[in-house]
C-alpha atoms as an extended CHARMM CRD file, in Angstrom:
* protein
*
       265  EXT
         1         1  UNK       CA            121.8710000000       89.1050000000       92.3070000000  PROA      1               0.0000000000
         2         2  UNK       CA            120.2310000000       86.2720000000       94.7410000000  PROA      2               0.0000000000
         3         3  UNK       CA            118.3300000000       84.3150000000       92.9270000000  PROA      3               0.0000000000
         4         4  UNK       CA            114.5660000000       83.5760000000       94.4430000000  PROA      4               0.0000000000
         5         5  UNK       CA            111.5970000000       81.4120000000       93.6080000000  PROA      5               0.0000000000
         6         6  UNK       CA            108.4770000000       82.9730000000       94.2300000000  PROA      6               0.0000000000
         7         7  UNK       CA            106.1520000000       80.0700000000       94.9460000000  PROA      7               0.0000000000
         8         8  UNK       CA            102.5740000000       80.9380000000       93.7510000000  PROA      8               0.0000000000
         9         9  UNK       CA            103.6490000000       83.6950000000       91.2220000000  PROA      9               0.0000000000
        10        10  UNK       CA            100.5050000000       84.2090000000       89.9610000000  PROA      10              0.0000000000
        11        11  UNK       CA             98.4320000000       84.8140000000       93.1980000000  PROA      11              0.0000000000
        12        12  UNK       CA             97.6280000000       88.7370000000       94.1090000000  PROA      12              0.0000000000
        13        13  UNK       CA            101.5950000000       88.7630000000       95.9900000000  PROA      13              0.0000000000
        14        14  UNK       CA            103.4200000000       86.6220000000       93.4990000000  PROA      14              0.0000000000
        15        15  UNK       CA            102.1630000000       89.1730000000       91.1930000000  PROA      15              0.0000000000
        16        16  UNK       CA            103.7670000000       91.7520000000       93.2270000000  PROA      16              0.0000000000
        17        17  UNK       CA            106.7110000000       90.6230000000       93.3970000000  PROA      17              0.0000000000
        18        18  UNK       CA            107.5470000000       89.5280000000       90.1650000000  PROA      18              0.0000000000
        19        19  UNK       CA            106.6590000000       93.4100000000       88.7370000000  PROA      19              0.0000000000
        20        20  UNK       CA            109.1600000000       94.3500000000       91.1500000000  PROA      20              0.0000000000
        21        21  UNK       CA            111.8450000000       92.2770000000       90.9380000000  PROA      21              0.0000000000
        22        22  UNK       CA            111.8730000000       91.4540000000       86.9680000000  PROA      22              0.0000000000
        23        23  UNK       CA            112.7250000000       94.7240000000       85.6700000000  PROA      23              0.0000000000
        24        24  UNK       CA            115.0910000000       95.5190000000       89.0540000000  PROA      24              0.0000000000
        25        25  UNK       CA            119.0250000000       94.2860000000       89.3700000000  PROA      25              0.0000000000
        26        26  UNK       CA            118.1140000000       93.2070000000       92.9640000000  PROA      26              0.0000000000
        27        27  UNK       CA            116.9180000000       89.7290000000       92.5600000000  PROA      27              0.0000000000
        28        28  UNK       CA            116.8540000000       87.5160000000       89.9390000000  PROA      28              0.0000000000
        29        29  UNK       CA            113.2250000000       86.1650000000       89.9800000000  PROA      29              0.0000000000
        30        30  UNK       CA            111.8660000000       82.6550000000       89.4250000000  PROA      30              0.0000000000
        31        31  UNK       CA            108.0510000000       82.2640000000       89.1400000000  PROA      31              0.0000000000
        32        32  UNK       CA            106.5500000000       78.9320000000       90.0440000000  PROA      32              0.0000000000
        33        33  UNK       CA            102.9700000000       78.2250000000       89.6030000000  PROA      33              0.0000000000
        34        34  UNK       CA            100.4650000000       75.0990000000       88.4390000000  PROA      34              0.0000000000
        35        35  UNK       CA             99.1300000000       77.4890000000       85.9780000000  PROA      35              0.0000000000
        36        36  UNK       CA            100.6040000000       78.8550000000       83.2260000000  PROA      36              0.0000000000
        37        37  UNK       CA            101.0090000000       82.6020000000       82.5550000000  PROA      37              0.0000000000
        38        38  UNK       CA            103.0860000000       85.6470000000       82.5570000000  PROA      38              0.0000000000
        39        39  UNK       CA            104.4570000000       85.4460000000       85.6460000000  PROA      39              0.0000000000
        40        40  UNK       CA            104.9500000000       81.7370000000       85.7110000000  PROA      40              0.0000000000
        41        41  UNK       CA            108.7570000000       80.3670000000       84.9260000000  PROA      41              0.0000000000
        42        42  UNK       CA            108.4850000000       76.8100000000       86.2980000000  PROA      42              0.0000000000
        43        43  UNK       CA            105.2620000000       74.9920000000       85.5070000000  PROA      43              0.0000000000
        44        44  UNK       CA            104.9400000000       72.3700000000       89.0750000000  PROA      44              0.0000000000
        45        45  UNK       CA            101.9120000000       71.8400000000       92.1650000000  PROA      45              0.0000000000
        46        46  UNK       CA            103.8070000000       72.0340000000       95.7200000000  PROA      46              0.0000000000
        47        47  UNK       CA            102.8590000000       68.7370000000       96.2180000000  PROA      47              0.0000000000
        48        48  UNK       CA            105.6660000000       67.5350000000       93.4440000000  PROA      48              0.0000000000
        49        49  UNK       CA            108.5500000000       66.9930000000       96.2930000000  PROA      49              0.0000000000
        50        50  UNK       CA            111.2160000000       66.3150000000       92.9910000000  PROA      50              0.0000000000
        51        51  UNK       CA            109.8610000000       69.0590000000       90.7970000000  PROA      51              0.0000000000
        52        52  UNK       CA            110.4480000000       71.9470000000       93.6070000000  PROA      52              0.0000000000
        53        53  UNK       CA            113.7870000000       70.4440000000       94.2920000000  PROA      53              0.0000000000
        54        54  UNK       CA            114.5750000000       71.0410000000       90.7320000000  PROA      54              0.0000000000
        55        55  UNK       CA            112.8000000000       74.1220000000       90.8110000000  PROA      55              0.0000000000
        56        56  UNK       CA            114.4950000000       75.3330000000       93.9050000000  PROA      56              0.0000000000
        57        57  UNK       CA            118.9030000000       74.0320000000       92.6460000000  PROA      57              0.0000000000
        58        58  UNK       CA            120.7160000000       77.2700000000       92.7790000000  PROA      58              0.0000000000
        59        59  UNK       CA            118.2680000000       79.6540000000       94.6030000000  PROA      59              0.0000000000
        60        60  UNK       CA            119.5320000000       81.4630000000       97.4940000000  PROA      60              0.0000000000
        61        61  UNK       CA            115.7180000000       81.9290000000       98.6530000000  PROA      61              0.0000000000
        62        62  UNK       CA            112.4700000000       81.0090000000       98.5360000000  PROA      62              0.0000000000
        63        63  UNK       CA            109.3270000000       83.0600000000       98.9790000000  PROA      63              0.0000000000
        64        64  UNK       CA            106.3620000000       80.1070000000       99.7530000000  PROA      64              0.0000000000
        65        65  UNK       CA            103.0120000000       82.1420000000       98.7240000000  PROA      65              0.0000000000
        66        66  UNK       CA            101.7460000000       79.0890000000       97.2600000000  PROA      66              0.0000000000
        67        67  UNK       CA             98.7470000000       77.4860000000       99.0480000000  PROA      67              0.0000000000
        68        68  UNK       CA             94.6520000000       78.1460000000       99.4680000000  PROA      68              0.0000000000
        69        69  UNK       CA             94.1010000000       81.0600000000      101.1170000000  PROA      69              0.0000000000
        70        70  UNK       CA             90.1810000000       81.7680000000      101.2820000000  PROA      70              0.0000000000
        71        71  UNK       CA             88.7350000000       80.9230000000      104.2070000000  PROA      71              0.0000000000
        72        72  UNK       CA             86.4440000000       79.1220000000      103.0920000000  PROA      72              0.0000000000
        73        73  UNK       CA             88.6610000000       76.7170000000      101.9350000000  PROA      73              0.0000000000
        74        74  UNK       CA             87.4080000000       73.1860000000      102.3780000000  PROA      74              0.0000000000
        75        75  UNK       CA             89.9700000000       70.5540000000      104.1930000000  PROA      75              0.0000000000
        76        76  UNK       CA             91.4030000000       68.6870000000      101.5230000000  PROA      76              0.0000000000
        77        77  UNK       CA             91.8990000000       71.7930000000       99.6970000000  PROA      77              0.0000000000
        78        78  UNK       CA             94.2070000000       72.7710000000      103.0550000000  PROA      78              0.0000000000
        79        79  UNK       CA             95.8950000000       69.4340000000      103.4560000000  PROA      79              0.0000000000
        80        80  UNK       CA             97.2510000000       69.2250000000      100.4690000000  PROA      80              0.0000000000
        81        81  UNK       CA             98.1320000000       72.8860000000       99.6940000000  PROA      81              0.0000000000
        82        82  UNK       CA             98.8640000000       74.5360000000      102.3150000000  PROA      82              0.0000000000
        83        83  UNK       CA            100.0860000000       71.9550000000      104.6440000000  PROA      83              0.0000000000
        84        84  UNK       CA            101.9650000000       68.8700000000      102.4190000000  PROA      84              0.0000000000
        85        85  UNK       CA            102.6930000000       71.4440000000       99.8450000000  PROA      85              0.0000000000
        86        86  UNK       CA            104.4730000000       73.6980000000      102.9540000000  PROA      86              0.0000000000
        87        87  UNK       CA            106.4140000000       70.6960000000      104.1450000000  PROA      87              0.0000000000
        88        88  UNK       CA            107.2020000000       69.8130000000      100.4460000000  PROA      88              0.0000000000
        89        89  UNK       CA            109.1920000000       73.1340000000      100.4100000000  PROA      89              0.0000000000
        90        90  UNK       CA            110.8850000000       72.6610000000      103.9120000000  PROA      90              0.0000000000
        91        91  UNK       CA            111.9300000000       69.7530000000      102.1890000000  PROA      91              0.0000000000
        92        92  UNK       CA            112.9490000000       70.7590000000       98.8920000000  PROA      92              0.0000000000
        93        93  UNK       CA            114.6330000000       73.6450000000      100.3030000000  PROA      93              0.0000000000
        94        94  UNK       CA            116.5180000000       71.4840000000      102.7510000000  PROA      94              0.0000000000
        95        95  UNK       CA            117.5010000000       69.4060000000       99.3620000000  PROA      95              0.0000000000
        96        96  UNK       CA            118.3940000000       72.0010000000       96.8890000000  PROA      96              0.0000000000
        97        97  UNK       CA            120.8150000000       73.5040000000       99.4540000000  PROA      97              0.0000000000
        98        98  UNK       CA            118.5040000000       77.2520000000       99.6800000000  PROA      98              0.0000000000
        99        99  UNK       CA            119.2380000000       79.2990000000      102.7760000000  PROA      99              0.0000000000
       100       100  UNK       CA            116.5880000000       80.6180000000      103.4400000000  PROA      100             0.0000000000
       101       101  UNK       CA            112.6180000000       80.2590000000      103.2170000000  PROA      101             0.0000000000
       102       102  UNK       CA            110.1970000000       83.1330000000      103.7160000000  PROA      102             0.0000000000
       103       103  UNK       CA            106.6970000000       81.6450000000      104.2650000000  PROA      103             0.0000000000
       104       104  UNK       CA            103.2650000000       83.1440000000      104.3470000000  PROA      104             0.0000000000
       105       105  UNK       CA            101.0090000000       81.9920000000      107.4940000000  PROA      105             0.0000000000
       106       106  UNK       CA             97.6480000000       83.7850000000      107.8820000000  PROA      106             0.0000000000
       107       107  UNK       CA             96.4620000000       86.3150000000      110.0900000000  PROA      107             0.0000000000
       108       108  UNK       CA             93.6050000000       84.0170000000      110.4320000000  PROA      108             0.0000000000
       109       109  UNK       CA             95.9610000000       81.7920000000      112.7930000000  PROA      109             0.0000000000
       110       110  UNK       CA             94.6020000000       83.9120000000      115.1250000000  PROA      110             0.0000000000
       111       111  UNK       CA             91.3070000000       84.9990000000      113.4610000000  PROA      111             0.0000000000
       112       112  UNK       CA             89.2030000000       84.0160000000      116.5540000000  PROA      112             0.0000000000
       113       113  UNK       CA             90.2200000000       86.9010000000      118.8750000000  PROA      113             0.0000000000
       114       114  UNK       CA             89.5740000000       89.2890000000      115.8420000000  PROA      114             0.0000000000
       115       115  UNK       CA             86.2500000000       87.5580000000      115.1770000000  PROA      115             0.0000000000
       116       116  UNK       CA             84.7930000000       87.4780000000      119.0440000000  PROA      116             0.0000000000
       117       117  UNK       CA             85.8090000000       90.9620000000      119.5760000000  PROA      117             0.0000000000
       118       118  UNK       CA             84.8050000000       92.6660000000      116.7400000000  PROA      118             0.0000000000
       119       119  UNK       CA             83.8790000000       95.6960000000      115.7330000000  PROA      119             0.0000000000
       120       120  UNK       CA             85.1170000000       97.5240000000      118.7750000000  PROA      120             0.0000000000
       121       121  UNK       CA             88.4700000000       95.8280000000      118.0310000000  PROA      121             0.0000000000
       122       122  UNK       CA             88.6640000000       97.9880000000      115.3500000000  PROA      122             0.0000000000
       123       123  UNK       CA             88.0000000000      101.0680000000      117.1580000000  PROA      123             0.0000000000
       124       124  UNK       CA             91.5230000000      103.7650000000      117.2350000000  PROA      124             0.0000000000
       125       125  UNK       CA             91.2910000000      103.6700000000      120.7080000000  PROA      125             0.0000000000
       126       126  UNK       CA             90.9140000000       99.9450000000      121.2820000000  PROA      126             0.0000000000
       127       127  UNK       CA             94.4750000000       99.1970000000      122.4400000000  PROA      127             0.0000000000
       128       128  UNK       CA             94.6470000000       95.4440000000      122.2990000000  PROA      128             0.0000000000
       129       129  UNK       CA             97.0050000000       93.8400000000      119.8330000000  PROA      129             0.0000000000
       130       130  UNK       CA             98.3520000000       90.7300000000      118.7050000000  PROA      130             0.0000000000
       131       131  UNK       CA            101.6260000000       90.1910000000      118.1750000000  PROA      131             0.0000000000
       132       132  UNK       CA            104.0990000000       87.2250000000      118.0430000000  PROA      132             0.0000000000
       133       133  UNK       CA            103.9390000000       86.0790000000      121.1770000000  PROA      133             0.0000000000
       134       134  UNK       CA             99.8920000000       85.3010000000      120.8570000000  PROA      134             0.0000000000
       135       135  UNK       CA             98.4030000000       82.4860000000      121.2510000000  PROA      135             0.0000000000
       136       136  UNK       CA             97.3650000000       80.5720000000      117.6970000000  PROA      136             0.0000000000
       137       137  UNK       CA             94.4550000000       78.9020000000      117.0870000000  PROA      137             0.0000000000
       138       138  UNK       CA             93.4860000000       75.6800000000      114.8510000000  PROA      138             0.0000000000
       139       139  UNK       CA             90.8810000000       76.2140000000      112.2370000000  PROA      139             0.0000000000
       140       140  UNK       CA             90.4220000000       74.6660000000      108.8470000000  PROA      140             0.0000000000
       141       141  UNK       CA             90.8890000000       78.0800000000      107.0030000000  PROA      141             0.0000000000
       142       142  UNK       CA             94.5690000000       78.9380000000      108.5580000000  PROA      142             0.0000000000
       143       143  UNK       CA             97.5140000000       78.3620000000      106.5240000000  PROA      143             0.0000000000
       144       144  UNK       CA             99.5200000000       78.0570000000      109.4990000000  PROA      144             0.0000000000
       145       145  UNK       CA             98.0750000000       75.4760000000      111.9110000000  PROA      145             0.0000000000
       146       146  UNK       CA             99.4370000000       74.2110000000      114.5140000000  PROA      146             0.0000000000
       147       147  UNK       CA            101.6850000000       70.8520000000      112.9930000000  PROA      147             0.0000000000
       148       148  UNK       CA            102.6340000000       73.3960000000      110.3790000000  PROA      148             0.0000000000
       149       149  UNK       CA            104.4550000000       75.6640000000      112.9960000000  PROA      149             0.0000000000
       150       150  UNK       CA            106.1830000000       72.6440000000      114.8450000000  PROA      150             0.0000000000
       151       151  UNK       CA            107.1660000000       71.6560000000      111.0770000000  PROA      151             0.0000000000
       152       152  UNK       CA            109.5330000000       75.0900000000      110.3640000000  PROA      152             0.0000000000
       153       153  UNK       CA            110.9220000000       74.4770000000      113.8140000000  PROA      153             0.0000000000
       154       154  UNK       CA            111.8810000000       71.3460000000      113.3580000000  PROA      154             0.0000000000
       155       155  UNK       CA            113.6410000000       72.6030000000      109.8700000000  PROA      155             0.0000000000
       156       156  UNK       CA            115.2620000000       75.6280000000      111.8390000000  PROA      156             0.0000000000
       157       157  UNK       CA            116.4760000000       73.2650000000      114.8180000000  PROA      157             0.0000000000
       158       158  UNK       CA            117.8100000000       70.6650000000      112.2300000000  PROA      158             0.0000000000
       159       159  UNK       CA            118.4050000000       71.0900000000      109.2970000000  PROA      159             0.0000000000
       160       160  UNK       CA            120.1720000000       74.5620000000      109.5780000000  PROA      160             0.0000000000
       161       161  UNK       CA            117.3790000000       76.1990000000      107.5750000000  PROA      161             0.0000000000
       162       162  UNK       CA            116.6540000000       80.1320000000      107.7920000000  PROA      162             0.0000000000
       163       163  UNK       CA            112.7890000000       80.7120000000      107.9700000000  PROA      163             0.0000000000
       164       164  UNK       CA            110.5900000000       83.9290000000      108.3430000000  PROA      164             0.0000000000
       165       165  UNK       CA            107.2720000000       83.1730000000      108.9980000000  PROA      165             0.0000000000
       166       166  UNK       CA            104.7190000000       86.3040000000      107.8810000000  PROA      166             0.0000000000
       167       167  UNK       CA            101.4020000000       86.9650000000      109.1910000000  PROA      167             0.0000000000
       168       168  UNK       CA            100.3280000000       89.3590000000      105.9760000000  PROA      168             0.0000000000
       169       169  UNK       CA             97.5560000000       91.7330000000      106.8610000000  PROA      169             0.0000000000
       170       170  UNK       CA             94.9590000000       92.8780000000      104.6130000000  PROA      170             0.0000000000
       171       171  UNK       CA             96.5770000000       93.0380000000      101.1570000000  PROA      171             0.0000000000
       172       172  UNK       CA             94.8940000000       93.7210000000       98.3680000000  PROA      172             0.0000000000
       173       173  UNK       CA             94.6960000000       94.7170000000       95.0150000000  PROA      173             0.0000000000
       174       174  UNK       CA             94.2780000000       98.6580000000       93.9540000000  PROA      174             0.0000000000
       175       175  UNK       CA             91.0470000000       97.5700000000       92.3260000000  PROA      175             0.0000000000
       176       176  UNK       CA             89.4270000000       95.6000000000       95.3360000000  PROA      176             0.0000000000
       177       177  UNK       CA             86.8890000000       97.5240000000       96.3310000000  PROA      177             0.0000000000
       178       178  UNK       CA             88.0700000000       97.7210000000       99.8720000000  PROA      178             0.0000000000
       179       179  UNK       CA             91.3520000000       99.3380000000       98.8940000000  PROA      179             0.0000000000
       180       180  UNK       CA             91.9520000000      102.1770000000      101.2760000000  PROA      180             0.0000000000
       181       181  UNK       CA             91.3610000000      104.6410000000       97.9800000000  PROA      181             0.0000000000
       182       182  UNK       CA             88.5200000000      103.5000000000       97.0150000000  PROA      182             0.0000000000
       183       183  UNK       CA             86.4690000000      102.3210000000      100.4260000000  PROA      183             0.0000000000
       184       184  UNK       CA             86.8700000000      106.2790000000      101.8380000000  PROA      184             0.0000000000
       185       185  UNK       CA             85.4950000000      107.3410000000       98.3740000000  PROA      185             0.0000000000
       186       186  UNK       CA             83.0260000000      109.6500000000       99.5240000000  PROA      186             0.0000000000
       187       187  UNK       CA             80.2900000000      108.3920000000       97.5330000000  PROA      187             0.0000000000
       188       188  UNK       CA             80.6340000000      105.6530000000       99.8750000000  PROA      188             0.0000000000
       189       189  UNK       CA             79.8340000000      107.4440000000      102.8470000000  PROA      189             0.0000000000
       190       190  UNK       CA             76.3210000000      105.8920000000      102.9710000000  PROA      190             0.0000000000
       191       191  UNK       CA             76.6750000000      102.6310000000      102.1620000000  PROA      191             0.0000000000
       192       192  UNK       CA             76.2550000000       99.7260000000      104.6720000000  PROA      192             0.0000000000
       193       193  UNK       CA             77.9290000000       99.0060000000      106.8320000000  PROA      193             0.0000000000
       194       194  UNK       CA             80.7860000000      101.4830000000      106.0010000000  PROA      194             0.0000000000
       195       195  UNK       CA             82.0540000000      102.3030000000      109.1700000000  PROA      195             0.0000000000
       196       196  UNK       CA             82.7530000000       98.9310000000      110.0120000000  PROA      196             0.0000000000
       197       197  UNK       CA             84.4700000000       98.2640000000      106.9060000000  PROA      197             0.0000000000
       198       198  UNK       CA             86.5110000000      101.1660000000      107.3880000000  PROA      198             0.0000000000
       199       199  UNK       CA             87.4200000000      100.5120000000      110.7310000000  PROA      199             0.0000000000
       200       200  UNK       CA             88.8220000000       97.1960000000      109.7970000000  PROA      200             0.0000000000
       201       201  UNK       CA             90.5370000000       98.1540000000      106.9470000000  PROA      201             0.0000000000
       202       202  UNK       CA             92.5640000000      101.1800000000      109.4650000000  PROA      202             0.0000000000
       203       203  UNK       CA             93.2390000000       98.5810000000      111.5960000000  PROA      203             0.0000000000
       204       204  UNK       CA             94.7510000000       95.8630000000      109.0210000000  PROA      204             0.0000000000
       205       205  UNK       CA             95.8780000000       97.4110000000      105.3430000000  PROA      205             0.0000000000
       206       206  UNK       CA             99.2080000000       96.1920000000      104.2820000000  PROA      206             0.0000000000
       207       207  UNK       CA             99.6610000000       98.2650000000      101.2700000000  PROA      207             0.0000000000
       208       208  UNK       CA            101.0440000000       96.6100000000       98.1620000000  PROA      208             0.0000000000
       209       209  UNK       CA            104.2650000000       98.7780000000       98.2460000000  PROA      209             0.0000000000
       210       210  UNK       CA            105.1260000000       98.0220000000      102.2990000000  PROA      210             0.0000000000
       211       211  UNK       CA            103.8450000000       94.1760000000      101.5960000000  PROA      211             0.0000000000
       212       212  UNK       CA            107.2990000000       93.9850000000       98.6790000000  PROA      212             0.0000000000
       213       213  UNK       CA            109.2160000000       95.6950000000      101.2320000000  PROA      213             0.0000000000
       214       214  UNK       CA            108.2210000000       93.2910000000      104.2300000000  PROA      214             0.0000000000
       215       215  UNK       CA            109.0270000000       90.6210000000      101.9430000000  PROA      215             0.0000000000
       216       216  UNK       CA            112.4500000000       92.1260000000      100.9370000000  PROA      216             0.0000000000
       217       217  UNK       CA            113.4480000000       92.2820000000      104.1950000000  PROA      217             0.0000000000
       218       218  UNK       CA            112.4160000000       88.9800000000      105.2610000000  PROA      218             0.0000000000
       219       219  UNK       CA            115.1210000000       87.9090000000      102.4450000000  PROA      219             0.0000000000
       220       220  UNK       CA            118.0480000000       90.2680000000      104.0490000000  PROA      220             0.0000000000
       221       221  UNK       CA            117.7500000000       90.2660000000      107.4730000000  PROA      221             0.0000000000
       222       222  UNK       CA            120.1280000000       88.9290000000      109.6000000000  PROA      222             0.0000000000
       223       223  UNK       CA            118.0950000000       86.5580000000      111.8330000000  PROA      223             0.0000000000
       224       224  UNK       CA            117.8560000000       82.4980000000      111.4660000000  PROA      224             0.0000000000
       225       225  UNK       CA            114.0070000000       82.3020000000      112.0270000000  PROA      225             0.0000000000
       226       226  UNK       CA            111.1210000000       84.9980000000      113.0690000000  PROA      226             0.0000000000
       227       227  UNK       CA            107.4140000000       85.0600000000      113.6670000000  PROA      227             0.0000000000
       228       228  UNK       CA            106.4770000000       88.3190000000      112.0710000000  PROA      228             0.0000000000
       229       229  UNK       CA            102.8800000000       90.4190000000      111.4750000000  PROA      229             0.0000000000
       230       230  UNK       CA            102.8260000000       92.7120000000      108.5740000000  PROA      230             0.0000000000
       231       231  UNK       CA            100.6300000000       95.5810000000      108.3260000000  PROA      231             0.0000000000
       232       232  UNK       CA            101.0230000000       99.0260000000      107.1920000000  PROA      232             0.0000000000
       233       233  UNK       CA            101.8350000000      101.7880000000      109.8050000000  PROA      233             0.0000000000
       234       234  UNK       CA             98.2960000000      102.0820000000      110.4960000000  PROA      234             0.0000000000
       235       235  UNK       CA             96.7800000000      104.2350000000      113.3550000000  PROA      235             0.0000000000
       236       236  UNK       CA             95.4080000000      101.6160000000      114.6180000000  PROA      236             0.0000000000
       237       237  UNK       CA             97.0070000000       98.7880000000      114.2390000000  PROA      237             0.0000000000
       238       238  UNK       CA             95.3300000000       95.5200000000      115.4820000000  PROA      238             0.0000000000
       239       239  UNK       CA             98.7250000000       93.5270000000      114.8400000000  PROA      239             0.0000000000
       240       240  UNK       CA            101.7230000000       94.2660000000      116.1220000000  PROA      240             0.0000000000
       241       241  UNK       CA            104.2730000000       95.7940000000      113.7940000000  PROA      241             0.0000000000
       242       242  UNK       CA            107.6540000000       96.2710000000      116.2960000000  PROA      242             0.0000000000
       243       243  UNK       CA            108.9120000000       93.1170000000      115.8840000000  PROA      243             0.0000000000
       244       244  UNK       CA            108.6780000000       93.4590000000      112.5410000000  PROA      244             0.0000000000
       245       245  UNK       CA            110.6050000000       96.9370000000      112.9280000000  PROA      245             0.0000000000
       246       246  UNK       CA            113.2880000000       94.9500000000      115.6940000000  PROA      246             0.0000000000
       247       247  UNK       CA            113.9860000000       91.9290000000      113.8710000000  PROA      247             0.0000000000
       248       248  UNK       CA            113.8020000000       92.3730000000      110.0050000000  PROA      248             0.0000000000
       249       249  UNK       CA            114.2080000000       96.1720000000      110.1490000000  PROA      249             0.0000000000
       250       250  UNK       CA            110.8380000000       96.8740000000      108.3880000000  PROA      250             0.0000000000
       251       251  UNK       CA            110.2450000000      100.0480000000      107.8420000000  PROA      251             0.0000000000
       252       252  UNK       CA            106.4420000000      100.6560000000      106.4420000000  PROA      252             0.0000000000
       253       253  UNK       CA            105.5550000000      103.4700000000      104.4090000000  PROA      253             0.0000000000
       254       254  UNK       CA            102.2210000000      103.6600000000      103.8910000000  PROA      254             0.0000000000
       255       255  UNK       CA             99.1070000000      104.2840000000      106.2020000000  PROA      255             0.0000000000
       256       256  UNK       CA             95.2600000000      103.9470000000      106.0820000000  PROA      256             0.0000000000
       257       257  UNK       CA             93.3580000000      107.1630000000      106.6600000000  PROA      257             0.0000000000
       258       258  UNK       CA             92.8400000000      108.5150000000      110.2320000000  PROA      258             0.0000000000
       259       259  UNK       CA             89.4580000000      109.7440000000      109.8050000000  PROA      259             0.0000000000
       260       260  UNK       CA             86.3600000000      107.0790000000      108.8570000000  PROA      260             0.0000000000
       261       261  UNK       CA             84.1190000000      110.3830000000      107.4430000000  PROA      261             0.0000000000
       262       262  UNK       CA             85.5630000000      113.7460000000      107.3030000000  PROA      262             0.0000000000
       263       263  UNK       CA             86.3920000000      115.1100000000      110.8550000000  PROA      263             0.0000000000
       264       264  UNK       CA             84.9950000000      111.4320000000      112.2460000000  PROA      264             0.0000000000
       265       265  UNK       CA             87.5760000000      109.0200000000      113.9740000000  PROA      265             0.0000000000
């Protein structure tokens, strides 16, 4: 079995993973988190350079969830998190010997276009779509600004370093309230502002199941580095999914409901 350290084990992903790798004889699982818990197997912060190259001896990947992802976050929370503690495992990795590194960015990288054109965006047949090719933007909520992408280049160009960058859609818990079973509850059909949470949700649900796979495949695929959006296979999908399909060989499963009300698109 490869053996891979899950940075950030106990965030909504980590989570994930670790249910579905710890009982599996696929990979061999290593949790790492600054809390402890029952999905945490190394106690260390990303910003402890020595304690992630200990962490990270013997892995044959690494799977960086680790950092503050609300967008709200304030800067300091950012600079230390998500971008010191990103080039702390570039660094570590590049130490410990590990292959390969499969890092999640943010969708938010390119939040602005979403947030200017919205809702209409959203609409099924709105056929604008981002995919790896678009342009990113700086703003103190992304987890994958600017320095940060010259960063994994500069380990791919290098250091010899195999890194997948992800752009993970909306993933969410089963008991969020804007999981795809629960937001088309009928009983919702009246609330505010439904349709507009509905539309987004088509356009952007990763579902827990196709997120694992995403992430699977970003471990096996043949490619040094990629710049890859995950979503479900939507119908609509406001990110683009193909080169996903093209370069890891994802292959979603799931899908967000068609219709916003009964016989409504």
């Amino acid at each position: 079995m490869k053996r891979v350290v899950v940075t950030g084990s106990a965030g909504l992903i980590g989570r994930m993973l670790m249910d579905a790798w710890r009982d599996g004889d696929r990979y061999e699982a290593v949790g790492l988190a600054r809390s402890e818990g029952d999905y945490t197997d190394v106690l260390a912060d990303t910003t402890d350079l020595d304690a992630l190259v200990e962490a990270f001896t013997r892995a044959d990947a690494v799977v960086h969830l680790a950092g503050s992802s609300e967008v709200s976050s304030i800067w300091d929370d950012v600079l230390q998190n998500n971008i010191i503690g990103l080039r702390n495992v570039f660094e570590a990795a590049k130490m410990a010997g590990v292959k390969r590194v499969v890092f999640s960015s943010s969708n938010h990288a390119v939040g602005t276009f979403e947030t200017a054109n919205q809702p209409d965006i959203w609409d099924i047949n709105d056929g604008r779509q981002i995919d790896h090719t678009s342009r990113s933007y700086w703003t103190a909520c992304t987890a994958s600004p600017k320095p940060m992408a010259k960063q994994w280049c500069y380990y791919v160009d290098h250091h010899g370093l195999e890194i997948i960058c992800l752009r993970i859609g909306g993933c969410m818990g089963t008991e969020n309230d804007t999981y795809p079973a629960l937001l088309w509850d009928v009983e919702r059909d009246n609330e505010p502002r439904i349709r507009e949470k509905r539309m987004r949700v088509r356009a952007v649900w990763l579902s827990n199941r196709d997120c694992v796979h995403l992430i699977e495949r970003s471990i096996e695929a043949e490619v040094s580095w990629a710049l890859v959006y995950g979503i479900s296979d939507n119908p609509r999908k406001l990110w683009d999914i193909e080169h996903a399909r093209e370069v890891l060989g994802y292959q979603p499963q799931d899908a967000a409901p068609r219709e916003l009300f009964p016989g409504v698109e």
